[in-house]
Every structure is written in structure tokens, then in C-alpha cells.
N, C-alpha and C positions, 0 to 999 in steps of 0.2 A: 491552629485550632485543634481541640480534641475533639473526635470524632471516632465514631463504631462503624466496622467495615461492615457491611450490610449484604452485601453485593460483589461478585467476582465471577467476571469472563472469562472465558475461556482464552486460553494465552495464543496471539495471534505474530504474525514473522512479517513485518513491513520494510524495506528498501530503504536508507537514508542515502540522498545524496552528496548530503554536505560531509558527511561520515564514510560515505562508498562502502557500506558494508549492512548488512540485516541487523533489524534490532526485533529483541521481543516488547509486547507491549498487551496490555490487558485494560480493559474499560471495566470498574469497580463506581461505588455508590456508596457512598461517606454518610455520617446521619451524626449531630448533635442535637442537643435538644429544644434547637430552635430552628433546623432545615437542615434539608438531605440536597445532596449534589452529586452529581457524576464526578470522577476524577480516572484520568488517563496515569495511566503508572507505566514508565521503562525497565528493561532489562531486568537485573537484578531483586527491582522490587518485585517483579511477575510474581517469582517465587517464596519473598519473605512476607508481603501481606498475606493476612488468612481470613477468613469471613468468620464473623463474631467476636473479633478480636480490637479493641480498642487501641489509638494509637497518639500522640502529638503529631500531627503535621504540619512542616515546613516550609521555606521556598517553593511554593509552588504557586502559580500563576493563575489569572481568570482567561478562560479562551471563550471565543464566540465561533465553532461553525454547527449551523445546523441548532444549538441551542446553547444555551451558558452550562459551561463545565471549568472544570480543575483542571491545571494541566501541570505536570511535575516538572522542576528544571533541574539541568543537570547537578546543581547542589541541593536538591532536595534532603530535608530531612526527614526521616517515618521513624519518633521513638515508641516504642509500647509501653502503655500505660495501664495500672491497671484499676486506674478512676471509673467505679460505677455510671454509664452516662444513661440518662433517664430520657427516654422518647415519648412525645404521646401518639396516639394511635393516626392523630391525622398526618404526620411524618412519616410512622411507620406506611400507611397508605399510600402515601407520594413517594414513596420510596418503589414500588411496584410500578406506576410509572413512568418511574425512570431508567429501569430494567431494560436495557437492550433486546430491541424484540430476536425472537430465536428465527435465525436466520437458515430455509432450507435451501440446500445444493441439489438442482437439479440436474440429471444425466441428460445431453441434447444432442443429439447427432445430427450431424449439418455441415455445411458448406459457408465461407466466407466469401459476402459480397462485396464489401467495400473496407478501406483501412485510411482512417486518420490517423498516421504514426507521426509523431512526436520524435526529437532526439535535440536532448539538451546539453550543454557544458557547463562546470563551474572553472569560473576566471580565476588563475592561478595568482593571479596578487590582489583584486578586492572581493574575492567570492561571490562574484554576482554569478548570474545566471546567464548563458548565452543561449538563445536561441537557434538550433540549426536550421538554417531557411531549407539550402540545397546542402548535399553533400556528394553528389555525384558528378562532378564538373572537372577539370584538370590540377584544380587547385585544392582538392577535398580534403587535403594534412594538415592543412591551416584552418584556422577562425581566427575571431576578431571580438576582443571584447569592446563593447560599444561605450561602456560607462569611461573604462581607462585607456580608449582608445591605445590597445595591446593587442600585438597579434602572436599568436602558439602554435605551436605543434599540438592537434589534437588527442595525439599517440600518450602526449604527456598529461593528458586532463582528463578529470573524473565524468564521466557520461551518464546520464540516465535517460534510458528509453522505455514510453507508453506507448500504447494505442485503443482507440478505437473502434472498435469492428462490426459491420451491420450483419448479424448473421440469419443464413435461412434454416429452416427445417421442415424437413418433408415437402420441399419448395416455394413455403411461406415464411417471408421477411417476419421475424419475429422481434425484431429492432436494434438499437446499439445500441454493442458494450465494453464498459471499459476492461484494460487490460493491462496489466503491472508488467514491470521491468524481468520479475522472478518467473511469471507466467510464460514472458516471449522467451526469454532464454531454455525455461525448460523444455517448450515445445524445439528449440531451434537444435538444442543437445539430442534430442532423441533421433532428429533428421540426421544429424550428425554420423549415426551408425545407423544409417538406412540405405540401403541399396538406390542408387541411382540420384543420392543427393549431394553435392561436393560442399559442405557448411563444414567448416575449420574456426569460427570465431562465436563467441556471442552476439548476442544483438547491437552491443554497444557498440561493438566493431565493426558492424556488418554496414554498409550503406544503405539506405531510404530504398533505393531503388529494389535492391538484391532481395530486402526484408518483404517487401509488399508484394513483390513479384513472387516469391518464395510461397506465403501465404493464399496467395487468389487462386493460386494453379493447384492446391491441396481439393481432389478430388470428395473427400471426406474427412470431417474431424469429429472428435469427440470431446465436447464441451461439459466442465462443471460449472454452474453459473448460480448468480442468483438473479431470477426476471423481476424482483421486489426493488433488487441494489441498482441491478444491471451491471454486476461484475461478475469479471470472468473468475474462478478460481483455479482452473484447471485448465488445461484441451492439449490434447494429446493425437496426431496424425491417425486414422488407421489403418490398416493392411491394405485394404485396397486404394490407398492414395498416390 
């Protein structure tokens, strides 16, 4: 489809697991002159689409979360075109929105009361997903993939670990929130050169046990969050923890 970029986010850094490595990624708003849609763009495109800039587009797919959008594949095509495309005004209007509401980061200081942590595998011969039940038992260097009934050394598999965390402030439960893989590890590196902390791994390497233990006994944090998302962007130990 030809389409006018309308709309462009701010370029944002999300975790693939299937990939084990960050990617960039930007939410933009397409417009021809018969409907406007959201589209999700990776890497690369972040920075060659431009707003008000016409384009042909590709390979790219219909997703469903939250609402119908565009989602690029990785043979996506974006060529520039530079075919006058004519909107009418009620486009242009639905075009706003579908504008990503602007999201603010609030500063929280608080204390963590509870942790639902998550820690996953992907199966090194059909790429499923393994679930980690336990991983603090005698046996913790192995899983089991359920689908191809395979069992690995973990050491060799790609990991991603979440969580979620019920936090307080100022001694009022303010509710749960979620928390990325980039998030737990940055917090886990900083304890890392902290006095009195012995953390040598990232999260992916750390046991369930070590991680939640680790996090409950933190006297004080410092949370960037959104209470709209309920994600965490940030949280950093502080001095007195």
C-alpha cells in the first residue's frame, strides 16, 4: 500500500528473546486516502522513515493486541514515493486518535512488597518456549523441553526473565508492576558495585530464589514507572538500602 507517514514515536529499546539481543522499535501512523492505521516498524526503519514523507509498503502483516495495527516482517519493504496522496479531513482526524497517548514517567520511591518473577528458556531444537517452574533444586543446569521431549544444559540456552512487583510508597501499596528483562538486570549490575552485595551474574543467570530474595530485602528503591501502563522503566537501589 501507498501511504503518508503521519505520525512517529519516539524510538523505544525492547528485549527479543527469540533473537537474545535488543532491538529498536518505533509505533508511527500510515494514512491513505481511504484509512489511517498504526504500524510498528524495527531497527533500521526507526531511523529511515520520516514524518510527512510518503512511502510504498511491504511485507508487513495485520496484528491484533490491544487494537488492529501493522506490524513489519522481517522482509519488509518501505520504498519512497513521491505520489501526491490526498486525505480527507475525517482521516486526518482519526489519525489523532490513533496517536500514542504521551506517556509520563513518574519518580516513586518505595519499597518492593511482593515478586511474581518469571524465567523462561527457548528449546534449542524446536524454539518453543520453556517454562522455568523451579530452578533452585539439585538439578537447576538442566530443563526439559516438553514439546520435543529434550533435556539441556541451561548454561547453553537463551533466557529471558520478567517480573512483577507489588510496590509501596510512603507505605501505601500502590499496585503491580510490570518489569522487563533490561530493567532487572540494570538494577542487578548496579548492586553488582555496591558494597555489601556479592551479584557476579545477570538476572538470566541468577536463580528465582537469589533474585526475589535480593529485591525484598532492598530497604529503598527508586522507581521510574508509569501508574497509567503500570510499567516499570527504571528503579535503581538507593544509598540507604
Amino acid at each position: 500500500m501507498k501511504a503518508k507517514v503521519m505520525f512517529k514515536g519516539e524510538s523505544e529499546t525492547v528485549f527479543s528473546t527469540a533473537q537474545n539481543k535488543n532491538l529498536k522499535i518505533s509505533d508511527i501512523v500510515i494514512a491513505d486516502h481511504t484509512v489511517a492505521i498504526p504500524l510498528t516498524v524495527w531497527e533500521e526503519a526507526v531511523a529511515t522513515i520520516e514524518t510527512d514523507h510518503s512511502y510504498l509498503f511491504s511485507k508487513v502483516r495485520v496484528s491484533f493486541f490491544k487494537r488492529k495495527h501493522l506490524n513489519a516482517t522481517k522482509t519488509r519493504v518501505f520504498v519512497p514515493c513521491k505520489d501526491k496522496i490526498q486525505l480527507t479531513q475525517e482521516t486526518i482526524n482519526y489519525v489523532e486518535h490513533l496517536k500514542p497517548n504521551n506517556k509520563n514517567h513518574e519518580l516513586v520511591v518505595g519499597k518492593i512488597l511482593s515478586i511474581d518473577f518469571q524465567k523462561s528458556y527457548i528449546c534449542l531444537n524446536c524454539k518453543s518456549k520453556i517454562n522455568d517452574i523451579e530452578d533452585t533444586d539439585e538439578d537447576s543446569q538442566f530443563t526439559e523441553c516438553n514439546t520435543g521431549r529434550q533435556i539441556m544444559l541451561r548454561e547453553n540456552l537463551n533466557a529471558s526473565t520478567t517480573a512483577n512487583l507489588t510496590i509501596s510508597q510512603e507505605g501505601k501499596n500502590i499496585g503491580r508492576f510490570f518489569c522487563s528483562r533490561n530493567v532487572l538486570n540494570s538494577l542487578l549490575e548496579s548492586l553488582s558495585t555496591t558494597e555489601n552485595y556479592n551479584i557476579e551474574q545477570s538476572a538470566t543467570k541468577l536463580s528465582r530464589k537469589m533474585i526475589t530474595q535480593t529485591l525484598l530485602l532492598l530497604k529503598k528503591v527508586s522507581f521510574q514507572l508509569s501508574k497509567e501502563d503500570k510499567v516499570i522503566h527504571a528503579m535503581n537501589a538507593t544509598d540507604d538500602s
